[in-house]
N, C-alpha and C positions, 0 to 999 in steps of 0.2 A: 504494500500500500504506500510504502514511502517513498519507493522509487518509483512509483508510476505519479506519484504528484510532482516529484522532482524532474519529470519526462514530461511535462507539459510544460515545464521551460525549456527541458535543455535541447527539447525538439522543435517547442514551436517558435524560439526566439530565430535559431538557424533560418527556420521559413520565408520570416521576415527580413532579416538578414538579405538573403538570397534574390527578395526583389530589391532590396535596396543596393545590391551591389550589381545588379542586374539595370536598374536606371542607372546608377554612374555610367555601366560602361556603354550603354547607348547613347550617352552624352560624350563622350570620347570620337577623336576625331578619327577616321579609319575604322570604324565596327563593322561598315558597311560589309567591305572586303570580309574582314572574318567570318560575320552570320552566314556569308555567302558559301564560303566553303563548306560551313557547317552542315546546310541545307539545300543550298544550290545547285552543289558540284553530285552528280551518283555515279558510279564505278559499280556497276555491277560484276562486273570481272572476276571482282576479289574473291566473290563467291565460289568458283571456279578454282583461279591459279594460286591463290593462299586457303590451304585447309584450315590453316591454326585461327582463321578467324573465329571460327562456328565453335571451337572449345573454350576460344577468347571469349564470344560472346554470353556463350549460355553460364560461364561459370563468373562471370563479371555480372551477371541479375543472379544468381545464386548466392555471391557475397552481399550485392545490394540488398540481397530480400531476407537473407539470414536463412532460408531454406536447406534443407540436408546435414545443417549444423545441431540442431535440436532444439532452435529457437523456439520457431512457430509452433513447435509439439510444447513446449515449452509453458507459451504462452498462452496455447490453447487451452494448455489443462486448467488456467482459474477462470475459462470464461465458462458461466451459466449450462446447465442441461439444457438444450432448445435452442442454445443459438444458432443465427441463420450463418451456416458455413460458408454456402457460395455468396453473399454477399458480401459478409467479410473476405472472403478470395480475394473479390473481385476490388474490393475498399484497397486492401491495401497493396496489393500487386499493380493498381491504378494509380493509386499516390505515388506509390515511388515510383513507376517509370517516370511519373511527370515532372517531379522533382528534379529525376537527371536530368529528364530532355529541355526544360526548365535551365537547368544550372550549364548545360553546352551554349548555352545562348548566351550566358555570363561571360564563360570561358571564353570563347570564339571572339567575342565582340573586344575583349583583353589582347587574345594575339594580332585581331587584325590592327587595333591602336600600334599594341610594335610592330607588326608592318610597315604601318603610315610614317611611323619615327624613324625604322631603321634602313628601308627601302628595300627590304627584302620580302621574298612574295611569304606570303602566309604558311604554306607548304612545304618552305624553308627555315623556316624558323627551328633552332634545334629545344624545342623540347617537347616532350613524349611523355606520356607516363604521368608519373609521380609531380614532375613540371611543369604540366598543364597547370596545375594548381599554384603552385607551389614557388614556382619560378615565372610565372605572371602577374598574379595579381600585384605581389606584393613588387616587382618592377614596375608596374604601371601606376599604383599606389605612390612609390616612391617619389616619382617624379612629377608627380601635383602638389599643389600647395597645400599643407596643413597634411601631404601623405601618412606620415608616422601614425596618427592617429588612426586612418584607415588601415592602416597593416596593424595593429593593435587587434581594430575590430576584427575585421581577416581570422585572424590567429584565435581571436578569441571565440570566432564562432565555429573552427578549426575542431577546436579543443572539446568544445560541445558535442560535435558530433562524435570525436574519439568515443568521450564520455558514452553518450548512448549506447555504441556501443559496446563498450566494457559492461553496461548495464544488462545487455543481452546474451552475448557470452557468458557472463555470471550466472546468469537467472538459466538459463539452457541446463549448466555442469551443474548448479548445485539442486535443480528440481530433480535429477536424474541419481546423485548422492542421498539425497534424503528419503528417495525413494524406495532405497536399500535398507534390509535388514541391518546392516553395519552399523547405521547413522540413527536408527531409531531412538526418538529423545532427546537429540544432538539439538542447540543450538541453531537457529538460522544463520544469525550471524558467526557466530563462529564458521561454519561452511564459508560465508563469502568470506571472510579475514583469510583462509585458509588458502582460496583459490584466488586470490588480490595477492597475497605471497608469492603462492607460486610462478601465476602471470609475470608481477615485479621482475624477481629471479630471473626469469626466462627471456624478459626481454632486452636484457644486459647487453646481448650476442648482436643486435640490432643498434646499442648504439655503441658498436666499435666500428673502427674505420669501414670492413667488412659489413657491414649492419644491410647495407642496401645487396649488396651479394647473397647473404644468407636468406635476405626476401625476395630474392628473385626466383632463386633455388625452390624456398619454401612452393610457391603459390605457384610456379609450373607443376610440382608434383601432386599438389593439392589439388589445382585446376581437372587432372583426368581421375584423381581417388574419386571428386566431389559429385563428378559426372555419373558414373557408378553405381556410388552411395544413392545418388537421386533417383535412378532409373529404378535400384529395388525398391527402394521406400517406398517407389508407387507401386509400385507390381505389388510388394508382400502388404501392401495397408489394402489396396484390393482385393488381391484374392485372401488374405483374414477374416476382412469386414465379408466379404460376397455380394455378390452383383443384385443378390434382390434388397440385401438391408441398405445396400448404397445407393438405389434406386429410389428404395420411399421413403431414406435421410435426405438425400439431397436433390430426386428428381431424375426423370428420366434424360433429360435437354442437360444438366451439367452432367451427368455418367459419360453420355456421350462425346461432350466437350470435352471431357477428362479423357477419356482413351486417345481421341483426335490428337490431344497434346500432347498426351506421352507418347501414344506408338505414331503418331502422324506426324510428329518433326523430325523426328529418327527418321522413317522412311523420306520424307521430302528432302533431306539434307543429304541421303544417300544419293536420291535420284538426282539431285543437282550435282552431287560432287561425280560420283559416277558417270554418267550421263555429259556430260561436258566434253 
């Protein structure tokens, strides 16, 4: 209860945030250029002669969404007997895509300003990654008057979102601890003090010089486990549940939708990549 009230700041302050750094950079001179790449330009090709996108993709909304980690089961288990599943699905796999796609429009609109400064096409600009963020704003912030303060802000709503999720990883590992005969009677918080330790400790490796090598490592190998992990988590919560209790749980029209998206992007991804 106390970190779900402390989750209505530390998620919806970001929100706010997100338009307000969103109007700055449409006032920046050169956004044009950026949004344009962002939205403009489509390369379908990619589809084709880069596979690693389609593992890029799917497990880039799998971190976004906290799915296969044991979030969502997580946080399913304090909602009510009765609640409507596929609406919630639908709530928040709809929020956050729009949040990113939302927030590329921030971004985009930031590199095309260094474009406009630095004369180099948008597409050149080297950063990638981690730098989108990171190695933007806070250059384009820099260099306005009164910037500091906006890299303040930046950093500060940075930090928020870390925060959230630390709150979700927590609540995931420790619903699944207490869940155990082991922990029976334990403490909540002792469990989270416990797993705040450990995390601490662990993340040491990360800020050595090495720190961004060990995450690069990390999240390719993570990236095909996660793939995986997700494909049975639908198969074995399916075929557990069974197809008539998950029919008059959730409806015939979501069952549906549901098999289409697990077994219908698998095959359409084959058929594009194959197929080419």
């Amino acid at each position: 209860e106390v970190t779900g009230r402390i989750t209505y700041f530390t998620m919806g302050l970001p929100i706010v945030l997100l338009f307000v750094f969103l109007g700055r950079g449409l006032t920046l001179e050169g956004h044009e250029e950026g949004i344009h790449e962002y939205i403009g330009v489509w390369d379908m090709s990619v589809l084709t002669e880069k596979g690693e996108v389609w593992s890029t993709a799917v497990t880039q909304i799998f971190f976004s969404l906290g799915v296969t980690f044991g979030i969502m089961t997580a946080f399913g288990s304090y909602c009510p007997q009765g609640s409507p599943v596929v609406v919630n699905c639908l709530v928040i796999s709809l929020a956050n895509s729009m949040f990113s796609f939302i927030s590329g429009f921030a971004v985009f609109a930031a590199l095309g300003h260094l474009s406009y400064e630095s004369g180099i096409p948008v597409t050149d600009l080297p950063y990638a990654g981690f730098s989108l963020v990171f190695g933007t704003w806070p250059v384009v912030f820099g260099s306005l008057p009164g910037g500091e303060h906006w890299v303040r802000l930046l950093f500060f709503d940075l930090f928020l979102l870390g925060i959230d999720s630390a709150f979700a990883f927590n609540e995931a590992i420790s619903t699944v601890i207490l869940d155990t005969k082991y922990f029976v009677g334990t403490a909540k918080w002792k469990v989270h003090l416990g797993i705040c330790i450990s995390g601490w400790l662990l993340s040491f490796m990360y800020a050595t010089d090495a720190g961004l090598n060990f995450l690069d490592v990390i999240d390719f190998y993570i990236n095909f486990v996660m793939l995986i992990v997700g494909f049975c988590e639908c198969f074995a919560a399916g075929w557990g549940y069974g197809t008539e209790k998950t029919i008059a749980k959730c409806g015939r029209n979501a069952f549906g939708a549901y098999l289409c998206a697990n077994f219908g992007s698998v095959a359409l991804a084959f058929g594009i990549w194959f197929g080419a």
